[in-house]
N, C-alpha and C positions, 0 to 999 in steps of 0.2 A: 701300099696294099689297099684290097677293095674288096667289098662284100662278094664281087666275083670271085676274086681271089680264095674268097671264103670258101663260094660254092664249089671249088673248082678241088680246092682239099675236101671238102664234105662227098662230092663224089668219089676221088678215089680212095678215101676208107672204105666208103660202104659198098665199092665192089670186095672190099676185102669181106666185111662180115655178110656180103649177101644176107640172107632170110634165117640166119642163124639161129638168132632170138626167138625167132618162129617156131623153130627144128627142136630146138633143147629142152622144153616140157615134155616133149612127148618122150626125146631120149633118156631123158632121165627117169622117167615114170620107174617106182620100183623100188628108186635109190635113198638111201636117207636122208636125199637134200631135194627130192621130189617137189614137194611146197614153196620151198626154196627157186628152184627154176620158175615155177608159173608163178609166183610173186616177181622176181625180178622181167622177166618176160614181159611181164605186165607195165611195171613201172617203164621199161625201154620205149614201148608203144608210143607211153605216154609221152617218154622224154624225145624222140622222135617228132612226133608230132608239132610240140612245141618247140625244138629245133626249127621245123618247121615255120611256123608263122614268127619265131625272133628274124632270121633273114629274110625273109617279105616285109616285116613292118621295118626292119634297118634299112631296108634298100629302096624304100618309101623314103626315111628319113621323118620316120614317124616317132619322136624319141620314146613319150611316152607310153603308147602301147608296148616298145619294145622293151621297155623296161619294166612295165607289171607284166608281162611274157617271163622274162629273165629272171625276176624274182619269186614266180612260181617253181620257173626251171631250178634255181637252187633249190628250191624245197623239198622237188622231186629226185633230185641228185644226194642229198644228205640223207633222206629215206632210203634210198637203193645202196648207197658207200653201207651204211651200219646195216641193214642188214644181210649187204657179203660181208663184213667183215664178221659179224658175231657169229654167222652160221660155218666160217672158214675155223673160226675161233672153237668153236662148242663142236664142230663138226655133225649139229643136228638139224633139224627144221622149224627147233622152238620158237625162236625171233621171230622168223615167218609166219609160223603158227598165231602169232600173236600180232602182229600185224592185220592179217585175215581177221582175229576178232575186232580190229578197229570200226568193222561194217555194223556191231553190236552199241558202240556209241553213236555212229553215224544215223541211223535206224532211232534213237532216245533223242538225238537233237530235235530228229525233224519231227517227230511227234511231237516236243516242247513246244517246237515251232507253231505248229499248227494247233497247239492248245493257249498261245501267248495272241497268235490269231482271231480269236473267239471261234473257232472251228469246234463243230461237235466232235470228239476223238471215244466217247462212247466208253471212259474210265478215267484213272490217272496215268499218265502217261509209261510210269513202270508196266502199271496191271495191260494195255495195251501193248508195249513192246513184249512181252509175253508171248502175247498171242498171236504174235510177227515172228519172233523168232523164241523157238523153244529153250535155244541156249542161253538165253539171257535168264530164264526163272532162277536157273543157281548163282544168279548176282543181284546183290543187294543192289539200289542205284548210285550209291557211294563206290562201287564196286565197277559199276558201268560207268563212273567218271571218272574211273583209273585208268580204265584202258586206252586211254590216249597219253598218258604220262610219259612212257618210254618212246615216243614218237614225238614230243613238241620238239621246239627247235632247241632250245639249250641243251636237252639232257640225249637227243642226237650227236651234239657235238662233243658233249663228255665222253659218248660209247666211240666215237670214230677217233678220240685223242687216246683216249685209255690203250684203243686198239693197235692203233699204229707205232706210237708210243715215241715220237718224233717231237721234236723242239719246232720253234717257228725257226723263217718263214716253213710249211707245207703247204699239203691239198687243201688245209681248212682256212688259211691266209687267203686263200685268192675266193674262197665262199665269205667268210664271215664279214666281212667290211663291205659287202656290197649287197647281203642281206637284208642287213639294217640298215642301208641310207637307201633302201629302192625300197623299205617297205610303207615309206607314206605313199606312195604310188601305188599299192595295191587298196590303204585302206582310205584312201581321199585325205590326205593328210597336208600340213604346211608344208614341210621338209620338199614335199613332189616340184612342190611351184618355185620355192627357193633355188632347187637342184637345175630347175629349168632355165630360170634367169641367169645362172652360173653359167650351164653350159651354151647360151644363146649368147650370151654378154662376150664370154670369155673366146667366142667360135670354136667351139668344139666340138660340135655335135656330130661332127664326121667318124674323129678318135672317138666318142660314146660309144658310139655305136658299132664302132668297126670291134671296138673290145667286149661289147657284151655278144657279136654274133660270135667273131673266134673262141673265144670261152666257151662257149653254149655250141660249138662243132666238138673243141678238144675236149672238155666233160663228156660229151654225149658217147666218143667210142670212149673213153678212160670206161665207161660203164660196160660199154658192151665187151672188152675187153674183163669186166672183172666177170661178165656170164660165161665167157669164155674159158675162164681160169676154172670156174667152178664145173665144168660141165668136162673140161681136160681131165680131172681127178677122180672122173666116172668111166667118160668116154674117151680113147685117146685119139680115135676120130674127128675131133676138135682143137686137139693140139697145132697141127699148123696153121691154120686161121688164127690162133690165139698168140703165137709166134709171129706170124706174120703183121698183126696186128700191133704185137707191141713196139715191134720194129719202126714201122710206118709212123705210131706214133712217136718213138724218140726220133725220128728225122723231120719230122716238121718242128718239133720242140728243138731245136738243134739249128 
């Protein structure tokens, strides 16, 4: 098998889900998973995208970039699993809802930021996030640096086990061990260079790679398939794409 080979499954899924992910915000407008659609929608773009440049930089034989690509790509795939599952869970848009507020910390970093800068920001950084976003006055800053709690990586993976409620191996086996050994690679760590001389030494860098693009294809529809599911339980206009989909994907897992 070969990065072509890769490409060659990645195209025909995504004759299956065409512009799907595109279509399902607006279909759902209305519905009480509303939020829920244009967040995951969102996240797809993204994980798209980065599908994207992991088989370009694999088929470079680029290890490294393609592995701080891959390691975002989990991040972005354990964000989007828990919140379909807790919104399929609760049947509402709260998780979502809450997610959206994550833009409410993101917004107090970057003012920290530019206050740790010597940058004039013209207050304290609470009293300025303020005045950025109205929503944040009804939170303390202790308050504002909660809201990324239900989003870090551990307590992700507590809501998508709790969820599923499955023993190992699962979906979260083939995330969690490749998380944590790709993530000195994102933040300049030993481990990156260790990891490299391993697979440079040992000649492997073909299998690296070949396994983080096919991973980063079958994640990529397993997602688009769970927008599918969620948008079937609205619209049944969706159901054979999302049939179709699942199918496609157990024959190449097969």
């Amino acid at each position: 098998m070969t990065i072509t080979h890769i490409r060659e499954t990645d195209d025909r899924l995504s004759q299956i889900v065409a512009d799907a992910h595109l279509q399902i915000p607006n279909a759902l407008k209305g519905s009480p998973v509303e939020t829920t659609a244009r967040v995951l929608s969102s996240l797809l773009n993204s994980l798209v995208s980065l599908k994207a440049g992991i088989l370009d930089l694999a088929e470079t034989g680029n290890v490294y970039g393609t592995c701080v690509l891959f390691r975002v790509f989990l991040e972005h795939i354990l964000k989007t699993n828990a919140i379909f599952l807790k919104t399929i869970d609760e049947q509402s848009d709260d998780f979502a809802e809450q997610y959206h507020r994550l833009g409410i910390k993101e917004a107090f970093d970057y003012i920290r930021a530019c206050e740790h800068a010597g940058l004039q920001i013209g207050g304290n950084p609470k009293s300025v996030l303020d005045q950025w976003i109205p929503e944040a006055q009804a939170l303390s800053g202790k308050e504002v640096r909660q809201l990324e709690e239900p989003f870090r990586y551990r307590a992700l993976i507590v809501t998508i086990r709790d969820l599923i409620n499955t023993g190992s191996p699962d979906f979260l086996s083939k995330i969690i061990p490749n998380y944590s050994e790709l993530s000195g690679f994102v933040h300049g760590g030993p481990t990156a260079s260790a990891k490299l001389d391993l697979i440079h030494g040992e000649g492997l860098t073909a299998s690296e790679l070949y396994h983080m693009a096919d991973l980063s294809v079958s994640m990529l529809y397993s997602a688009h398939r769970w927008l599918l599911m969620l948008a079937s339980a609205v619209r049944p206009e969706f159901e054979r794409r999302c049939k179709l989909l699942g199918e496609a994907l157990n024959n190449e897992n097969n």
